[in-house]
Phi, psi and omega in degrees: 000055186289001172256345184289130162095337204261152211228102173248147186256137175202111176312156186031022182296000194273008173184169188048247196274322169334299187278325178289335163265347185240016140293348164260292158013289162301338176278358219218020167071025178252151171283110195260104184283094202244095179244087202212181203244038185267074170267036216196118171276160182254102183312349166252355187258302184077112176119143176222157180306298187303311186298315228274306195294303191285340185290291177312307192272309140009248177346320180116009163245172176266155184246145163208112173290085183245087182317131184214123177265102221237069170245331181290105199263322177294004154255032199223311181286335178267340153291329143301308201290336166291294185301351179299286205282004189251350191222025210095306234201169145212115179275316168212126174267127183256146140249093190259296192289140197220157201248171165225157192200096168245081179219149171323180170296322191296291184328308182282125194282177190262344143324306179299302176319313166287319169311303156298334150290324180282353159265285191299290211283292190296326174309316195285333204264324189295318202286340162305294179332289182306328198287349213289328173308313191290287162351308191274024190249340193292165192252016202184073206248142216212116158234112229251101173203118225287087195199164177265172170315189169241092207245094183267039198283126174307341165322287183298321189256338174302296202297297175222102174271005163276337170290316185295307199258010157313294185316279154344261169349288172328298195286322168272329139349301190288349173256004173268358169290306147320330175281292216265004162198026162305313191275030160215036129115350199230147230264133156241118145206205195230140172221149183198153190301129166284334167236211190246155172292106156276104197223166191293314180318263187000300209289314206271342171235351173263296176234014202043201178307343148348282191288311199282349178252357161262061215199166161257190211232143196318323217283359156307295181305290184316321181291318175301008135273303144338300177293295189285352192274341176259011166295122181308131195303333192255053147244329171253081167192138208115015207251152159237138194213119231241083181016261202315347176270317155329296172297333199278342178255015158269006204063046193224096183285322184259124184228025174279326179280030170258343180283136161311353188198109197312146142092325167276168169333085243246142197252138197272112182319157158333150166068349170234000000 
C-alpha cells in the first residue's frame, strides 16, 4: 500500500482518464483533490466533481471535491489551500485536463487557440506551479502529466498545429520539470495512450461509436499510472511514457481485457 494516505491533486477528474486515475489511486488508500469545474452533469459528458468524490470514497480513498477552472489561477490557489488543510499535504500532482481542437491553421478560431493553451499549457503549468511547495515536502513526490512523446514527423504539426504544440508543450513541460526539481527529490514525466481511449471526448468529437469500439477502456491508463505514481521519484523521472510500455515492464502482456470490443481492431492515438 505505497499509496495509503498519500494526497494527489488531479485536474479534470470528475470523468473519463481523470476520473479512472484517481479511482485506481483510491483503491490503494489514497486522497484525491479532485479539481475540475463540473458541478452540473452535462447528459453528453456525465459525471461531476460530487459524483466522482462518492465513487472515489466508494473505492476505498478519500475526497475532496473543488470546482476548479485552471484557466483560472485563484481558483487553483484555493484548491490547493483546501486540499492542504483537508488532507495535509500534497504528494501527486496529475495533470489530465486538457482541451482538443483538431482543425487546421484557417479553421481554428483565435477564441479556440486560446482556450487550448490557457488549458493544456498555462493551466498545466500554473496547477504544477502552486503544487511545487507542498511536493517538496512529500518523502515520495510524483508529477504526472498526460501527454505525448515529442514525435516531430511534420504529419502531426500539418494536420492540426495549434492542438499539436499545446500537447507537445505539456510534455515538455513535464521534462523540464524533471531537471529543474531533480535535486529536490520529485519525480516528473508523461504518459499518453498507444490507442485511443473511450471517453465522451473520443466518442462526442472524434468518431463517435465507431471510434469507441476500436478503442481501450480509461483503466490501461490508471493502471499504468499506478505503476509509475509508486515508483520511487528519484529513480523514475524524466520519461514520456507510453501505457502498454509501463505495463508490459511490470509484467502484463495481455492487454485484450482493456479493449472495448474483444478482439477488434484497435485504432492507434495521435502523435505515434
Amino acid at each position: 500500500m505505497l499509496l495509503n494516505n498519500k494526497t494527489v491533486f488531479i485536474t479534470g477528474a470528475s470523468r473519463g482518464i481523470g476520473k479512472a486515475i484517481a479511482l485506481r489511486l483510491a483503491k490503494e488508500g489514497a486522497n484525491i483533490i479532485i479539481a475540475a469545474k463540473s458541478t452540473e452533469e452535462d447528459p453528453r459528458l456525465g459525471g461531476t466533481i460530487y459524483s466522482a468524490a462518492e465513487e472515489i470514497e466508494q473505492a476505498g480513498g478519500k475526497a475532496l471535491a473543488v470546482q476548479t477552472d485552471i484557466r483560472n489561477e485563484e481558483q487553483i490557489i484555493t484548491a490547493v489551500e483546501k486540499g492542504v488543510e483537508k488532507f495535509g499535504g500534497i504528494d501527486i500532482v496529475v495533470n489530465n485536463a486538457s482541451a482538443i481542437q483538431l482543425t487546421n491553421t484557417e479553421k481554428t478560431e483565435t477564441k479556440r487557440f486560446d482556450l487550448i493553451h490557457n488549458i493544456n499549457v498555462r493551466g498545466t503549468f500554473l496547477v504544477t506551479k502552486h503544487c511545487i511547495p507542498w511536493l517538496k515536502k512529500s518523502t515520495n513526490a510524483h508529477i504526472l502529466t498526460l501527454s505525448p512523446p515529442l514525435n516531430l514527423n511534420p504529419k502531426w504539426l500539418g494536420a492540426h498545429v495549434a492542438y499539436t504544440i499545446s500537447k507537445y508543450n505539456m510534455s515538455m513541460l513535464a521534462l523540464g520539470w524533471a531537471a529543474e526539481f531533480k535535486k529536490d527529490g520529485i519525480a516528473s514525466n508523461a504518459l499518453w495512450p498507444r490507442t485511443t481511449i473511450a471517453t465522451a471526448a473520443v466518442k462526442n468529437l472524434l468518431g463517435g461509436q465507431m471510434l469507441i469500439d476500436r478503442s481501450r477502456t480509461t483503466d490501461i491508463i490508471a493502471d499504468a499510472a499506478y505503476y509509475i505514481l509508486r515508483k520511487p521519484s528519484v529513480e523514475c523521472t524524466g520519461n514520456t511514457f507510453i501505457d502498454e510500455e509501463v505495463l508490459t515492464a511490470e509484467g502484463i502482456t495481455d492487454f485484450e481485457k482493456y479493449s472495448v470490443v474483444p478482439g477488434a481492431k484497435l485504432q492507434v492515438d495521435l502523435f505515434l
